[in-house]
C-alpha positions in Angstrom: 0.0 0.0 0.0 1.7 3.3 -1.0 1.7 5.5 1.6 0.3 9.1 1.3 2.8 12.2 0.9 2.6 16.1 0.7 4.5 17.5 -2.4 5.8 20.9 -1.9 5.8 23.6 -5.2 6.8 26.3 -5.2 5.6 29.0 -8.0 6.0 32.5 -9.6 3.4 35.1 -10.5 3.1 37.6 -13.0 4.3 39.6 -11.1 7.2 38.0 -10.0 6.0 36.9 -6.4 6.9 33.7 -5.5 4.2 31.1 -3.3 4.2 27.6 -2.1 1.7 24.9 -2.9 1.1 21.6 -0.9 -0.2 18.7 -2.6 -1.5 16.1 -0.4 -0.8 13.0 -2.3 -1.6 8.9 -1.2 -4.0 6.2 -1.0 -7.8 7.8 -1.5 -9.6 4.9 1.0 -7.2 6.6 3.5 -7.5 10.2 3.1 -11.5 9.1 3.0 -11.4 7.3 6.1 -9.2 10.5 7.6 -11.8 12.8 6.8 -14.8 10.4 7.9 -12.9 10.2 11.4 -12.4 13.9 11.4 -16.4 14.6 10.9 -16.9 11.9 13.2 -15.4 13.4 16.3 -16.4 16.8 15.1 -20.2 14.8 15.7 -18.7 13.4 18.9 -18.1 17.2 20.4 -21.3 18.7 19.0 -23.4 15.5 20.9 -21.5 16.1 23.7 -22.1 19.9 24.6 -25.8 18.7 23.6 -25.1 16.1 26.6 -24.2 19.0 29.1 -26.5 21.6 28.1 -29.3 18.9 29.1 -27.7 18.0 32.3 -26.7 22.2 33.4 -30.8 22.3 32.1 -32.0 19.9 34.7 -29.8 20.3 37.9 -30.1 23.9 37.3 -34.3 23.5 37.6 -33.8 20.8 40.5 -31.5 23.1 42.3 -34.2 26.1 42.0 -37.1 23.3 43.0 -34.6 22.2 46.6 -34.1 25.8 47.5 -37.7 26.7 47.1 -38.3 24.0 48.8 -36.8 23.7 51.7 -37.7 26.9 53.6 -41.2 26.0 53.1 -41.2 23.2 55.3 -39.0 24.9 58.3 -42.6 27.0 58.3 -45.1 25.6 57.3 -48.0 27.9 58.3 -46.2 31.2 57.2 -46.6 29.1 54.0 -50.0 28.6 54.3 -50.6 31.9 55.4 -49.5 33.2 52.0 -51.3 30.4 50.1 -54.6 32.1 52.0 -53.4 35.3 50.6 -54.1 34.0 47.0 -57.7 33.3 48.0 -57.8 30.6 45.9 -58.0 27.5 48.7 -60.5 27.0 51.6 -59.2 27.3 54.7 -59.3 23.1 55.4 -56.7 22.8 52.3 -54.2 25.8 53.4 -52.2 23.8 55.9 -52.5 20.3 54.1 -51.2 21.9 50.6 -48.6 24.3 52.7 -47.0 20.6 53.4 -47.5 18.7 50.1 -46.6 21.2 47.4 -42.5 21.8 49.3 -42.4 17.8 49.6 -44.0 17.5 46.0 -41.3 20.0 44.8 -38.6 17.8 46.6 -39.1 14.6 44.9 -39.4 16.4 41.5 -35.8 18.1 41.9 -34.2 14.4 43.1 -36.1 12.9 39.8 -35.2 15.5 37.5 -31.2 14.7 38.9 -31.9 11.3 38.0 -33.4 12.5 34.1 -36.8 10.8 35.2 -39.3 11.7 32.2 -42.0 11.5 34.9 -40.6 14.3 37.1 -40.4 16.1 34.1 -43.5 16.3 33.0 -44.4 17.0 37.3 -41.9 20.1 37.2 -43.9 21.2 33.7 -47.2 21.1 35.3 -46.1 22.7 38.6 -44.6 25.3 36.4 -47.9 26.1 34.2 -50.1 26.2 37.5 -47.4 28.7 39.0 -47.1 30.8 35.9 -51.5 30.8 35.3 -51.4 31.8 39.1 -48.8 34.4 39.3 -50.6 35.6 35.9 -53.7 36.0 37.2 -53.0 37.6 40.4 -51.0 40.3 38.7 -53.9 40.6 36.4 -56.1 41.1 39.5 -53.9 43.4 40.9 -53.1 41.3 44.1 -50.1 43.0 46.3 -48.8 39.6 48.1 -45.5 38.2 48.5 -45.1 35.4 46.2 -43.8 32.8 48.2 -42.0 31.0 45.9 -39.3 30.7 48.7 -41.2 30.4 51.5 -42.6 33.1 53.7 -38.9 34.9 54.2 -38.9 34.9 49.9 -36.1 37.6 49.3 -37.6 37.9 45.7 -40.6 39.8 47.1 -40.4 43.5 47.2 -44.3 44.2 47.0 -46.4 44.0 43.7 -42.9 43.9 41.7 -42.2 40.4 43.2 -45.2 38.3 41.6 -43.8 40.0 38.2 -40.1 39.2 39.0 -41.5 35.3 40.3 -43.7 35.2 36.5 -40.7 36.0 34.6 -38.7 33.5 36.5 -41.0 31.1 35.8 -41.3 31.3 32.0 -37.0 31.6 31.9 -36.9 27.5 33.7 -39.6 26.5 31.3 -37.3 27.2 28.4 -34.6 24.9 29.2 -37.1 22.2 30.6 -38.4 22.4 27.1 -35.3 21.3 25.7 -34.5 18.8 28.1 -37.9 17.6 26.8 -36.7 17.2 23.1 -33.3 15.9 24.5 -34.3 13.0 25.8 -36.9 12.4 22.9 -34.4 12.5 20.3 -31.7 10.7 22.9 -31.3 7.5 20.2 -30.3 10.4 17.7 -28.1 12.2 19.3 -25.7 9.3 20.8 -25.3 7.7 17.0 -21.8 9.1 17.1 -20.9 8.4 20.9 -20.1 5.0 23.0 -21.2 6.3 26.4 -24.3 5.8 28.3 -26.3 8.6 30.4 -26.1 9.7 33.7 
């Protein structure tokens, strides 16, 4: 098998300035299977940032979920105080929600750690219901805090919090959205890489 070589000429223009040419000469299987590797780990780097940018999406959005989270549960009837504030609850399912929705919000960060298509499609929902509430009580002109981190929510600084929480909201759902057609298209996207997810 002759082996490839680069050919080196050098050449004169009309105007008397001299250049240098390399000619890349050898076997054509070989220069084809160079150039196939060379788009293949091109592939390999693109798939891979794909791989992170899904990951960064959903620790970033379980991370947000824990720290919302957690302060609701060390009180849990300043909580329901400002679920009550919304006036959308009777007064029996204040403290009862003021206990599931932080514990709810839990779970759904750990499974979205784990890429779990169910908490997913939980952390979607909880996100709609949050962004059709926080809508609607800007829309009604409600001057609450928005609780979103629990009744000490440094967010809040009067009607401008609910607006800062809405905007928030709609910024997770973007990348949630792509995690989303991530792990629909997953088969597609690993074609060029020998790795399994985490």
């Amino acid at each position: 098998m002759d082996c490839p070589v680069l050919i080196e000429i050098t050449y004169w223009t009309s105007d008397q300035k001299s250049g240098k040419l390399l000619l890349h000469i050898g076997n054509e299987q070989q220069i084809i299977r160079e150039r196939s590797w060379r788009k293949m780990r091109a592939a390999g780097n693109f798939q891979r940032a794909l791989l992170w940018a899904d990951r960064l999406a959903r620790w970033g959005i379980g991370m947000i979920f824990l720290f919302a989270a957690v302060p609701k549960l060390f009180d849990v009837r300043g909580f329901a105080a400002i679920i009550d504030a919304y006036a959308i609850l009777p007064e029996v399912l204040l403290l009862p929600t003021a206990i599931i929705l932080p514990i709810v919000e839990i779970l759904l960060a750990v499974g979205l750690f784990f890429n779990g298509w169910k908490s997913k499609i939980g952390c979607a929902v909880l996100l709609l219901m949050f962004i059709g509430l926080l809508s609607y009580s800007i829309w009604i002109g409600l001057d609450i805090d928005c609780g979103c981190f629990g009744p000490e929510d440094p967010e809040y600084s009067a009607f401008h919090g609910l607006r800062n929480a809405l905007l928030r909201d709609i910024v997770m759902f973007l990348p949630l959205l792509y995690s989303f057609w991530y792990q629909r298209n997953q088969h597609t996207n690993f074609q060029f890489l020998g790795e399994t997810r985490q």
